[in-house]
C-alpha positions as CSV (number, residue, x, y, z in Angstrom):
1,X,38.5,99.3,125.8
2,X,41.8,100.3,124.2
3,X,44.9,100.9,126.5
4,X,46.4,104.2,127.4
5,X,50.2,105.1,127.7
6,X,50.6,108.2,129.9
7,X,54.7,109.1,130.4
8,X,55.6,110.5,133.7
9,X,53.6,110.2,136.6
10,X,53.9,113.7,137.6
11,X,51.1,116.4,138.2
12,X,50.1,115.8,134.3
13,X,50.5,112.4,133.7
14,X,49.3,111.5,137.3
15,X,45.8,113.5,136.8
16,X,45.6,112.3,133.1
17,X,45.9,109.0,134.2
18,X,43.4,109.3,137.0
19,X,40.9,111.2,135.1
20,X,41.4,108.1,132.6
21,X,41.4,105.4,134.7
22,X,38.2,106.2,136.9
23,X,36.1,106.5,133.7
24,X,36.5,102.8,132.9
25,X,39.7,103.4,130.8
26,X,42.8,100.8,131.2
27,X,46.2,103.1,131.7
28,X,49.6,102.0,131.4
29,X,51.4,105.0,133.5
30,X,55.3,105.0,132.9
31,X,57.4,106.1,135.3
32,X,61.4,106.1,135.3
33,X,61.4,106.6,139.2
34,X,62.9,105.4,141.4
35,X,65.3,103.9,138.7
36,X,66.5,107.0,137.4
37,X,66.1,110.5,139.2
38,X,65.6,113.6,138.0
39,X,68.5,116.4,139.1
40,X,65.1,118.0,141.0
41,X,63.3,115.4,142.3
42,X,64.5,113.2,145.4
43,X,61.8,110.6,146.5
44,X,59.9,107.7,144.6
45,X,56.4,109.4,144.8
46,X,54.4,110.3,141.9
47,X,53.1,114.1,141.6
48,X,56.1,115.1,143.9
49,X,56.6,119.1,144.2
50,X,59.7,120.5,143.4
51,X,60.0,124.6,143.6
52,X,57.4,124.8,146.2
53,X,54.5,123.0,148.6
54,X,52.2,126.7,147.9
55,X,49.2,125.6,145.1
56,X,49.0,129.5,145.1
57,X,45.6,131.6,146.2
58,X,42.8,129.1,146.7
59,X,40.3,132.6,146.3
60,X,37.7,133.3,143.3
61,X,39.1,136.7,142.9
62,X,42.2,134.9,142.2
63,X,42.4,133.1,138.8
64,X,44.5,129.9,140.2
65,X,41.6,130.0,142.7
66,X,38.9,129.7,139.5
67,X,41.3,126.8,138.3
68,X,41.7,124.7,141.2
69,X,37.6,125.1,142.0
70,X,36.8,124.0,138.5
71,X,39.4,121.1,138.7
72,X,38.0,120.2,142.2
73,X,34.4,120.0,140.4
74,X,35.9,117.6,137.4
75,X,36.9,114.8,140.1
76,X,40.6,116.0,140.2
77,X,42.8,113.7,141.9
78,X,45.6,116.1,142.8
79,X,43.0,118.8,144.3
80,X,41.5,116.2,146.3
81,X,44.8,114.9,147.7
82,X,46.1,118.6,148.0
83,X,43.2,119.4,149.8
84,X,43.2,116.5,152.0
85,X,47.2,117.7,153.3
86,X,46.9,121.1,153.1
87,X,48.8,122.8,155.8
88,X,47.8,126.7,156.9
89,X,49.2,129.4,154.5
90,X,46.9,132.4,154.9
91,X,44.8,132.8,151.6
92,X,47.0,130.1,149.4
93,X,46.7,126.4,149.4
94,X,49.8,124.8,150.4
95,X,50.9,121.2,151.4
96,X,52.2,119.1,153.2
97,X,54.5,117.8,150.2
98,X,55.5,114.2,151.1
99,X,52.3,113.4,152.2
100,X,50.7,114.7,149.4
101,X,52.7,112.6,147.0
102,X,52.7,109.6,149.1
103,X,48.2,110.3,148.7
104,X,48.8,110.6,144.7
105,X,51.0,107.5,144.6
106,X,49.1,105.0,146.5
107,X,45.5,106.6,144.6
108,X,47.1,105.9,141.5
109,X,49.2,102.1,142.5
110,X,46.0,100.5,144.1
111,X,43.2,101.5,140.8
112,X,42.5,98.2,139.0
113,X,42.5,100.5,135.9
114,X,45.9,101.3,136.4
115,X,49.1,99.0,135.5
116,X,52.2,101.2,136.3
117,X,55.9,100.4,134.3
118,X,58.6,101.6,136.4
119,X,62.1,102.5,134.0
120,X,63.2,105.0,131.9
121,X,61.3,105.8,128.4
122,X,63.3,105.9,125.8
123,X,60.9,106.2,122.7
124,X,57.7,107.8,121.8
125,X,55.6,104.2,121.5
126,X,54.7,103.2,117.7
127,X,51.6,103.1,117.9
128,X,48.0,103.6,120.0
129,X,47.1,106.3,122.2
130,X,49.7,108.1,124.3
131,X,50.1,110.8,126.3
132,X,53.4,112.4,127.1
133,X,53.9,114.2,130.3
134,X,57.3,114.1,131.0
135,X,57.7,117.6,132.5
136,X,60.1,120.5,131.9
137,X,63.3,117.7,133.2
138,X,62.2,115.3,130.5
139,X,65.6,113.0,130.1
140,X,67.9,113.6,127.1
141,X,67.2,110.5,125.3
142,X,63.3,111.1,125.3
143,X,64.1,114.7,124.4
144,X,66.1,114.2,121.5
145,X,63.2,111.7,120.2
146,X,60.3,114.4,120.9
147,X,62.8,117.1,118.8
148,X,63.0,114.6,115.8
149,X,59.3,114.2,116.0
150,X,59.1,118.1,115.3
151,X,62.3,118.7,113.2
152,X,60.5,121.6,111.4
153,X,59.7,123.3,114.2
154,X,61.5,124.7,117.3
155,X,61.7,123.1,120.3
156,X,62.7,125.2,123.2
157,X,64.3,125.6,126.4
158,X,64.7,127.8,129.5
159,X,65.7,127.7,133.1
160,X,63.9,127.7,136.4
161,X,65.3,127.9,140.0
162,X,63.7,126.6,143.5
163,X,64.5,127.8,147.1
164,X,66.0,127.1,150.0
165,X,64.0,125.7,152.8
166,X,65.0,126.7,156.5
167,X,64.7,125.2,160.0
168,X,61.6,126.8,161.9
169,X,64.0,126.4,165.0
170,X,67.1,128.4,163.6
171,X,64.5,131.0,162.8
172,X,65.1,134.1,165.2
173,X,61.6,135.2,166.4
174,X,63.0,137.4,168.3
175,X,63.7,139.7,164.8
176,X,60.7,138.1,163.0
177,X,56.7,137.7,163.8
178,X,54.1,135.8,162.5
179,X,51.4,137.5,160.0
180,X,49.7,137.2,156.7
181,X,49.6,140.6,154.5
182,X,46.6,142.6,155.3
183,X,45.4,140.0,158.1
184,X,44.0,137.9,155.6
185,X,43.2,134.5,156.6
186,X,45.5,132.9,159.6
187,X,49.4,134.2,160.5
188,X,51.1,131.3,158.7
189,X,53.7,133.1,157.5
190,X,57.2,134.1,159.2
191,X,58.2,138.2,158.3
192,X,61.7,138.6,158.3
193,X,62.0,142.3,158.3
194,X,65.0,144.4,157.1
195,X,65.9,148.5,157.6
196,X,67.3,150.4,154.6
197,X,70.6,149.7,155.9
198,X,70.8,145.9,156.2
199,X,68.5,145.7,153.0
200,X,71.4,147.9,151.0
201,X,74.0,145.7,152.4
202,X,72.1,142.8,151.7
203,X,71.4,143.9,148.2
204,X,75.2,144.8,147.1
205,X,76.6,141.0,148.2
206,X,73.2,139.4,146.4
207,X,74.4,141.2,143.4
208,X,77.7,140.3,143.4
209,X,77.4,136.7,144.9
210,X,79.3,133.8,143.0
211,X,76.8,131.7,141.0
212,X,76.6,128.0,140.5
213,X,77.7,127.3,137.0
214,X,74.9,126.2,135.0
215,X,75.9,125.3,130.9
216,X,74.1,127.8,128.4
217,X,72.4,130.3,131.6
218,X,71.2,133.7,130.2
219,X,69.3,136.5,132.3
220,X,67.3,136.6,129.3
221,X,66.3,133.1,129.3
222,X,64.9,133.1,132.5
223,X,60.8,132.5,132.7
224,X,59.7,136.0,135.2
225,X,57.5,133.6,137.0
226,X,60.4,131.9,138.8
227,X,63.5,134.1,138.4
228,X,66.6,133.6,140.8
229,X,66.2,136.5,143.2
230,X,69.9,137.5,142.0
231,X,68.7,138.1,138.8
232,X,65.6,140.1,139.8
233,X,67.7,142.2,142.0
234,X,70.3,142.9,139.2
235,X,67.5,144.6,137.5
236,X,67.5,148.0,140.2
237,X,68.2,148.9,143.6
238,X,64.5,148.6,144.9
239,X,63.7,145.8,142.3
240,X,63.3,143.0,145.2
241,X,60.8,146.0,147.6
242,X,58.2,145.8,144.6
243,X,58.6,141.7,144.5
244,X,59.0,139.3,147.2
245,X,60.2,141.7,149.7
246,X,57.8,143.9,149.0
247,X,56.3,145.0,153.0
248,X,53.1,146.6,151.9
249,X,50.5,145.1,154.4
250,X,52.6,143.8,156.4
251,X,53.4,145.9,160.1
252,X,55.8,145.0,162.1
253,X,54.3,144.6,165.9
254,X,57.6,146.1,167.8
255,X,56.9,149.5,165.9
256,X,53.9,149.6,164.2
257,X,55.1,150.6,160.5
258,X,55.8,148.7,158.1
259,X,59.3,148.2,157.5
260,X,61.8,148.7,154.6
261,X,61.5,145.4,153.5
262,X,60.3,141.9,154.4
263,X,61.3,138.4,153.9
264,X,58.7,135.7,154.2
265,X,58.8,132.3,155.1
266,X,56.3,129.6,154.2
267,X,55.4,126.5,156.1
268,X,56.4,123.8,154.0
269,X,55.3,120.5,155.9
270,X,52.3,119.8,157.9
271,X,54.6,120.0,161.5
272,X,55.9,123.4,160.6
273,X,59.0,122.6,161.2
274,X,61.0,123.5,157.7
275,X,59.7,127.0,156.5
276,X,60.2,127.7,152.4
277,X,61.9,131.1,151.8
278,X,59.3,132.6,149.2
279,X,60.5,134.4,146.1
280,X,64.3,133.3,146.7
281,X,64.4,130.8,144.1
282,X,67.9,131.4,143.4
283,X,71.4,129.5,141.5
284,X,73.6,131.0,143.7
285,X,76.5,128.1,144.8
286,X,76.1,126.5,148.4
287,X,78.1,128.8,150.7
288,X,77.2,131.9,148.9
289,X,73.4,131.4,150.0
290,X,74.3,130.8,153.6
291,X,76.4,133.8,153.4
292,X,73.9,136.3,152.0
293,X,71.0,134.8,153.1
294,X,72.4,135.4,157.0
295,X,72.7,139.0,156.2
296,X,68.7,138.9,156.8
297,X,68.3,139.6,160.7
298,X,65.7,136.7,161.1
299,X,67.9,134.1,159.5
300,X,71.5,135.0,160.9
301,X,71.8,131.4,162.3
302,X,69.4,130.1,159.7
303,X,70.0,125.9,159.3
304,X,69.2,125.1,155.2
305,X,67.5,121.7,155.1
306,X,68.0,122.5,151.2
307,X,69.5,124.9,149.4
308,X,68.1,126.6,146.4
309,X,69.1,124.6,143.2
310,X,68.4,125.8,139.6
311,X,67.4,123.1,136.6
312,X,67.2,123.5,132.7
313,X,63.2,123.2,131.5
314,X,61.6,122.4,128.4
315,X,58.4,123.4,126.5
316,X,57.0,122.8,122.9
317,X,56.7,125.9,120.5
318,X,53.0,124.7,121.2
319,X,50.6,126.8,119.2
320,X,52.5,125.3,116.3
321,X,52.5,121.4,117.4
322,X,49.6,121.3,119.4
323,X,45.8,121.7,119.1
324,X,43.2,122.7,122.4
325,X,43.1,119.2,123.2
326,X,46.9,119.5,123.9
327,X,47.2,116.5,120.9
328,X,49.8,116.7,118.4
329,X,48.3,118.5,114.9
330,X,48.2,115.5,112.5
331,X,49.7,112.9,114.7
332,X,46.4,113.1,117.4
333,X,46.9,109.3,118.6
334,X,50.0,111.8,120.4
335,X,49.4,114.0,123.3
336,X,51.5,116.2,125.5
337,X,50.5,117.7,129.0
338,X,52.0,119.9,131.8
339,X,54.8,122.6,131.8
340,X,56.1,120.5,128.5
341,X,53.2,122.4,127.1
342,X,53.8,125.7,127.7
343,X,51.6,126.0,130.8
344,X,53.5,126.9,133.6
345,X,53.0,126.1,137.8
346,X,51.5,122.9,139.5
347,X,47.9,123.9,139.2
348,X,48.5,124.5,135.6
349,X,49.7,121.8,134.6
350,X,47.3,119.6,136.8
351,X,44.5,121.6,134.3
352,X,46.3,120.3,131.2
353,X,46.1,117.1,132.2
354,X,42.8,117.0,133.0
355,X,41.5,118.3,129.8
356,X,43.4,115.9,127.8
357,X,42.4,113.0,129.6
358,X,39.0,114.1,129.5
359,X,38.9,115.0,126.3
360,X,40.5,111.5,124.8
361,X,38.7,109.5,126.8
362,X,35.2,110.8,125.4
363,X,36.8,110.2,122.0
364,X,37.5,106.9,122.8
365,X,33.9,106.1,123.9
366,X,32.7,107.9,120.6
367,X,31.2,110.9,122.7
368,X,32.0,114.7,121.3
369,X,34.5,116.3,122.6
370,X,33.8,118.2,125.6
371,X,35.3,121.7,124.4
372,X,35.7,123.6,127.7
373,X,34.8,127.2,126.5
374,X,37.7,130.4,126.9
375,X,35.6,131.7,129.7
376,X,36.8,128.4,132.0
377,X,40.1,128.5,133.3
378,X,40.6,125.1,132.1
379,X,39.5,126.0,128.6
380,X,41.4,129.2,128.5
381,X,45.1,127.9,129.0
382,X,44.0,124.8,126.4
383,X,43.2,127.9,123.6
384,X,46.6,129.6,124.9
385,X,49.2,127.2,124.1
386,X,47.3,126.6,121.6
387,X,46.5,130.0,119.7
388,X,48.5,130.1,116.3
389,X,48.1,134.0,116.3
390,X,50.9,134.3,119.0
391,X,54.1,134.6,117.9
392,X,56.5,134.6,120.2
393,X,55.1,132.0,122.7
394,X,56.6,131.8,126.3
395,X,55.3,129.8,129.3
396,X,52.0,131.1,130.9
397,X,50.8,130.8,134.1
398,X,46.8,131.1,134.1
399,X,45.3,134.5,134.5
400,X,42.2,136.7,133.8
401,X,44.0,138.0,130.9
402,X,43.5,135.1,129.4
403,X,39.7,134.6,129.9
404,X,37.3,136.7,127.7
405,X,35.7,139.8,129.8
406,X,32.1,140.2,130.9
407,X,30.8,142.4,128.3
408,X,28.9,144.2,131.3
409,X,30.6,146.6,134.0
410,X,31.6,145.4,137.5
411,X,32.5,148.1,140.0
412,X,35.9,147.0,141.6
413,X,38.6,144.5,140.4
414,X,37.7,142.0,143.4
415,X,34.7,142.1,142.4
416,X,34.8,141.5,138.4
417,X,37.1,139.0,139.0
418,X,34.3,136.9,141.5
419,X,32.0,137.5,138.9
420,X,34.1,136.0,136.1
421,X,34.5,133.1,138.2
422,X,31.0,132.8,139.2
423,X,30.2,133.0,135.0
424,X,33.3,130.0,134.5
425,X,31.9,127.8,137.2
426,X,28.4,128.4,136.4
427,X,29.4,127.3,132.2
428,X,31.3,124.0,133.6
429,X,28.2,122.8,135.0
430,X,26.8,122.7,131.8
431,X,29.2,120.6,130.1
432,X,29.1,116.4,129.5
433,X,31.7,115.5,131.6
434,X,30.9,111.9,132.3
């Protein structure tokens, strides 16, 4: 059987190569860790997670739900190792991060099928099947040789941002307690909660903190899926109460309202010992986070295990260069995968990975392709990125937007969402997989 190349073992490339690999398939997975490290990532381990340890809702209503439960029901390594470390965060499906990528890593190093070439990649190989899956930090050298590959077409940048992760311990419970909004599922996460006063004071000095200077950084620029919290909160007063401190479900035990606003923390280890701050994915320098970030009650004498950080992505103009098997139009012995794509988040990217395994390996074995249909997740985000109609293309995260509608009326959004779900999973069954 002819020889795979899949570049960068990350979420992608480790899923391609899995879903390659356990259907007989011989992959040769290049990986330029632990030689040469990306400005985000800080361990050896394959599939390691940068912005966040949350997978997102792990709920049919929920369209990343859909995704991950048809991904789990295509063999998925990275669900099945996700779901092996998870660690309690309400309705979402969060990990245990280093465990998780230490699962991935030693899946992937001890499959016969699988030969992996540490050291950087410098060119797009000559010839045979390859897929790349490099990831939105793909290295300069790479980069410039996938831009040459599409001089007539663009080939596009823009910025994302991770955030800081706190001490459980320097956490004041005292001005904090543990609940999830509503009461749905367990009380995993930590609410910080903040009066009008403290949230306008804390608003003014986020506005006007000093950022870290990042080359070529433009509001503008920024994908709305992971936006510095600065930058949302330039954008109005009560910007950050209708986001990530929004309180709505959330009532505060000491007075039984909801508050003004709410910070929330996420477990982001299996101990619970380092909590993420969610939404506060910021750029802002060092000592400018410690000094803002203390003006939240709950976190006065916070201790930052990290700080946030912010890193320049890349994606394709896609629905030009790329057809629903995420292969390269009239180059198809090249194939892309992950956030390179267009596809944006962990799950997402898993997906694309997936499929384009999939998909190559049953051309490789002279089967048709498998063509998972719009109303799959998986399907859906393939016909996205690759849709010539749109016109300005931006990263997508999945959603039922994407997926056709019933046709027939569903009382309730919870509801019609289930029951778009229940119609994907119910199609994936019928496809030839194998």
């Amino acid at each position: 059987m002819e020889k795979v190349i899949v570049i960068g073992a990350g979420l992608a490339g480790s899923e391609a190569a899995w879903q390659l690999a356990r259907r007989g398939i011989p992959v040769e997975l290049r990986e330029m860790k632990p030689q040469k490290m990306s400005p985000a990532h800080h361990t050896e381990y394959f599939g390691e997670l940068v912005c966040s340890n949350s997978l997102r809702s792990d709920q049919l209503e929920n369209a990343v739900g859909l995704l991950k439960e048809e991904l789990r029901r295509c063999g998925s390594l990275i669900m099945a190792c996700a779901d092996a470390h998870r660690v309690e965060a309400g309705g979402a499906l969060a990990v245990d991060r280093h465990a998780f990528a230490a699962a991935v890593t030693e899946k992937l190093r001890s499959h016969p099928n699988v030969t992996v070439v540490e050291g950087e990649v410098r060119e797009i190989p000559p010839e045979g099947h390859v897929i790349i899956a490099t990831g939105p930090l793909t290295s300069e050298e790479l980069s410039e040789k996938i831009a040459q590959l599409f001089l007539d077409s663009k080939y596009l940048n823009f910025f994302d941002a991770a955030a800081p992760l706190v001490t459980f311990d320097s956490v004041d419970m005292d001005s904090a307690w543990f609940a999830s909004r509503y009461d749905r599922g367990t009380p995993d996460y930590i609410n910080c909660p903040l009066t009008r006063e403290e949230y306008d004071a804390f608003w003014t000095e986020l506005t006007q903190a000093q950022e870290a200077e990042v080359h070529g950084f433009e509001d503008a620029g920024v994908f709305e899926g992971c936006m510095p919290v600065e930058v949302m909160a330039r954008r109005g007063r009560d910007t950050l109460t209708y986001g990530p401190l929004k309180p709505v479900g959330l009532k505060d035990p000491k007075t039984g309202r909801e508050p003004f606003a709410v910070v929330q923390l996420r477990k982001d280890n299996a101990q619970g010992s380092i909590y993420n701050m969610v939404g506060f994915q910021t750029h802002l320098r060092f000592p400018e986070q410690k000094r803002v970030f203390s003006m939240i009650p709950a976190l006065k004498n916070a201790e930052y295990v990290r700080y946030g950080v912010m890193h320049r992505n890349t994606f394709l103009d896609s629905p030009r260069l790329l057809d629903r098997y995420y292969r390269v139009r009239g180059r198809e012995r090249l194939m892309f995968a992950g956030q390179i794509t267009g596809v944006e988040g962990y799950v997402e990217s898993t997906a694309s990975g997936c499929l384009a395994a999939v998909e190559l390996a049953r051309r490789l074995e002279g089967k048709e392709p498998a063509n998972f249909p719009q109303e799959t997740a998986i399907g859906a985000l393939a016909l996205y990125i690759s849709d010539q109609s749109v016109v300005n293309f931006q990263p997508m995260n999945v959603n039922f937007g994407l997926i056709p509608q019933l046709g027939y009326r569903v009382k309730g959004k919870r509801n019609k969402n289930a029951e778009i779900s229940r119609r994907a999973l119910e199609l994936l069954g019928t496809l030839d997989l194998a």
